[in-house]
N, C-alpha and C positions, 0 to 999 in steps of 0.2 A: 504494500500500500504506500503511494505515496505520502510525503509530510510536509506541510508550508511549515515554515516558521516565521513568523512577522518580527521585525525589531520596529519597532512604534505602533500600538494596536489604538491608533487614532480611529477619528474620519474614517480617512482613507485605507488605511490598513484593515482596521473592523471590517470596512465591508470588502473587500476582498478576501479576509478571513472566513468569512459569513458563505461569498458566491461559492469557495472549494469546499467548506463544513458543508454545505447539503450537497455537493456531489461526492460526498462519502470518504474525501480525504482526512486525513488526520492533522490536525492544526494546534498550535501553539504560538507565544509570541510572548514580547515584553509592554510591559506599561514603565515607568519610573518609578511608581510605588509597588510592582507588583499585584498591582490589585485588579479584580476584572469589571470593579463598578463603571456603568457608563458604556457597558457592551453587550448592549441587546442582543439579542440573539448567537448568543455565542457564550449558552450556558456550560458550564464545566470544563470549559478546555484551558488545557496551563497555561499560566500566568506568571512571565518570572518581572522580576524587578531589576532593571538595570538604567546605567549612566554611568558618568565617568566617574563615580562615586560607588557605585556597586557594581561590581565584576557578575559577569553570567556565569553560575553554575558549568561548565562543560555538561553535565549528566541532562540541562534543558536541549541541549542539539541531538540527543541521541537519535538516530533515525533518521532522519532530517534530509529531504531531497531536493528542495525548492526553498529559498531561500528571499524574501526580499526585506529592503530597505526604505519604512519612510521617515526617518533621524532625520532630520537637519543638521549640516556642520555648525561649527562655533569656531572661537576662534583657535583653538589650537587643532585644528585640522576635523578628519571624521570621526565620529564618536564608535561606532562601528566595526568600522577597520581597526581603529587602533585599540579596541578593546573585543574585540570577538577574531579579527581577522584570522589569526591562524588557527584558533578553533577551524574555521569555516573552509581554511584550504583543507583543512583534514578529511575532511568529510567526505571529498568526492564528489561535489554537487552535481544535479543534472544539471540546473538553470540558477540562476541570482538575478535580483530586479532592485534598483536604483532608483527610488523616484527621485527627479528634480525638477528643476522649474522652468517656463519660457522665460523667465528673466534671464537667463543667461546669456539671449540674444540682446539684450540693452532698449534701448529709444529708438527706434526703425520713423518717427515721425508718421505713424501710420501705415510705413508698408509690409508687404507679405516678408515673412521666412519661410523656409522649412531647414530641414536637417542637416543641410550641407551649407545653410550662410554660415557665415562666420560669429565668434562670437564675440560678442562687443558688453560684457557686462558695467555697468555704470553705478551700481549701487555696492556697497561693501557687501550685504548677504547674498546677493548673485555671484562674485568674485568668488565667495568661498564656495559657494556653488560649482562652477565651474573647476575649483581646485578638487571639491568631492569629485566629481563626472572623471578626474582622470585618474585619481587614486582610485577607484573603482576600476577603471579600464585596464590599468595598471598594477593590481592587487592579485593575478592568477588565477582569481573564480572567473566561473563562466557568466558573467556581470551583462547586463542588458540597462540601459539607459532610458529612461522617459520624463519628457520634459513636460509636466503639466501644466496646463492652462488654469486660471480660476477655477476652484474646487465646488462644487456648491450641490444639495440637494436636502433629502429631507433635515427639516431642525438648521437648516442655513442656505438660506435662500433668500429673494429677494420678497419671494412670499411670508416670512419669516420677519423680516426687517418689517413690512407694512404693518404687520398683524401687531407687531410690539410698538409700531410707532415711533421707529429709527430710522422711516426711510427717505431718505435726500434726493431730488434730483438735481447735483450738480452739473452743469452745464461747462464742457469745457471741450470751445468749439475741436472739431476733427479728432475727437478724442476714442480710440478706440478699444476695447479689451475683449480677452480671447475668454471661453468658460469650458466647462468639461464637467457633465453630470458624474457624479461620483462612483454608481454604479456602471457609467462606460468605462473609465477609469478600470475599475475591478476587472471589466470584460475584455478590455483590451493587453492589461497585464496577462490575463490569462489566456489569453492568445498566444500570446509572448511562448510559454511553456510549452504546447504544441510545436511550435515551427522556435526550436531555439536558433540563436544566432548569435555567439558572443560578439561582444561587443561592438552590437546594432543599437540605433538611436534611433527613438522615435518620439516625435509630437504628437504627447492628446490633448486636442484640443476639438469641439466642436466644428459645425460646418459656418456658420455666422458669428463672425466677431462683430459686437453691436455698442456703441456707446452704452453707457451707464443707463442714465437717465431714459432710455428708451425702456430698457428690463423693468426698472419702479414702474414706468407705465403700465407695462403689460402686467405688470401684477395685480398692481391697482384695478385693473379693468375685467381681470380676473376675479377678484374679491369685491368689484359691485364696490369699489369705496374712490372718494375726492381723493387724484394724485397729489401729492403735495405741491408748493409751488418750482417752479424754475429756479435755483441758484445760480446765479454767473459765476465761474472759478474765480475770479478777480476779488470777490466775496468772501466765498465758500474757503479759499485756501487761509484765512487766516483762524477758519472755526476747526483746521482738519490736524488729526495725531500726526506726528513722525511718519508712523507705519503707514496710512491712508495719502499721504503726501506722496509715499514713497508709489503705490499705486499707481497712481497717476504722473509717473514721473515719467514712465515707460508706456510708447504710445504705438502698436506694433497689430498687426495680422497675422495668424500663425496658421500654415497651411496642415493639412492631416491627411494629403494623400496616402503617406506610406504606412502607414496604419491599416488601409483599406487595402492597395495591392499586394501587399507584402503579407499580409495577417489575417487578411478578410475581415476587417471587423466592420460589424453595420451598424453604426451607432442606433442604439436605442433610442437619445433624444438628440437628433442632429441640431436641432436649436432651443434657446432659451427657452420656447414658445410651449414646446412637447412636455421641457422637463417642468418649467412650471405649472403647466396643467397636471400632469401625473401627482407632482409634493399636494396640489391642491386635492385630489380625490383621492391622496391615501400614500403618494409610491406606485400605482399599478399607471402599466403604460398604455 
């Protein structure tokens, strides 16, 4: 039987944990505390505790076939590599999965990438981004790379922000972003497993990158409620965190062909449109 192992049973790891737990593999992962609250549907399966504070057991990899990553670096490199790494060359793996970020392509002013531009990171967390992407390429596992677009689905979405009364529409003209339902995410990783290919890059990211303030709409008009007003960025940026700045700092198109010919993947919600209607009736698509 195969085994995933997750190193960060987020988000995005949970539900990828969750797609392989019902096709009958056996799954395991870390949280930082150890603990599995906060992961629905992923009753019983171990939970270890790690960071660069707590060392992983050896005895949690036992078995262990399929391997990914969604840690984020810091700054003293990958938290991962330099604390599991040769655990993990040990093993034999069939696959490893790396998630990372489109930030790694930088401020395109709008226009398309895909997998072969170059990388132009402009923010400090992309850079170390970029450093994870080769120390993974470069680490011996059989490592697979995905660079994600905006995360978003049920419990974080923009349906989510409206419902709670957090939602902005900043206007900041030509401004674009890329997004990626969370469970395509899941489906596209595990594609990946099927047709391995070390150290292959892919972008997921949906089929329409859409300004912000278009998504608040569509929510809004989904939920039957008054969008909020227009914010001009010239406004807005002096009400916005660090991080939210940071957002917007990078204004780019990311294309997902190789995803599709390479992997066959059909995304389930090609646009904001699909996935927001699904988080609205439940998750079902």
């Amino acid at each position: 039987m195969p085994k995933l192992f997750v190193f960060g049973l987020g988000f995005t790891g949970g539900a990828l944990a969750r797609a392989l737990a019902a096709e009958g593999w056996a799954v395991a992962g870390t949280t930082r505390s150890g603990e599995s609250t906060g992961l629905p549907g992923l009753p019983g399966i171990p939970v270890f505790p790690f960071d660069r504070t707590h060392p992983l057991d050896p005895a949690a990899l036992a078995g262990t076939t399929h391997v990914v990553s969604t840690v984020p670096p810091d700054d003293l490199g990958d938290p991962v590599l330099d604390g599991a790494g040769g655990m993990l060359r040990g093993l034999g793996l069939a696959w490893a999965g790396y998630l990372s970020t489109t930030g790694v392509y930088g401020d395109r002013d709008g226009e398309w990438v895909d997998e072969t531009s170059d990388l132009k990171p402009d923010l400090g967390r992309s850079e170390r981004r970029v450093a994870a992407e080769r120390a993974w390429r470069a680490s011996g596992l059989p490592a697979h790379i995905f660079r994600l677009a905006g995360i978003y689905g049920p419990g974080r979405s923009a349906i989510d922000s409206v419902r709670a009364g957090k939602a902005r529409r900043i206007v900041k003209p030509g401004q674009m972003f890329g997004r990626i339902h969370v469970d395509d995410v899941a489906a596209a990783v595990r594609a990946s497993m099927d047709r391995p290919r070390p150290g292959a890059v892919y972008n997921l990211a949906d089929d329409e990158p859409a300004p912000p303030q278009d998504v608040i709409l569509h929510a809004c008009r989904l939920l039957g409620v008054e969008p909020p007003p227009e914010m001009p960025w010239e406004e807005a940026r002096a009400t916005l965190s660090p991080m939210a700045l940071s957002f917007y700092a990078d204004n780019k198109r990311v294309r997902n062909d190789l995803i599709k010919t390479e992997l066959g993947v059909r995304l389930r919600y090609p646009t904001y449109r699909e996935g927001l209607a699904a988080i609205l009736r439940g998750g079902n698509p």
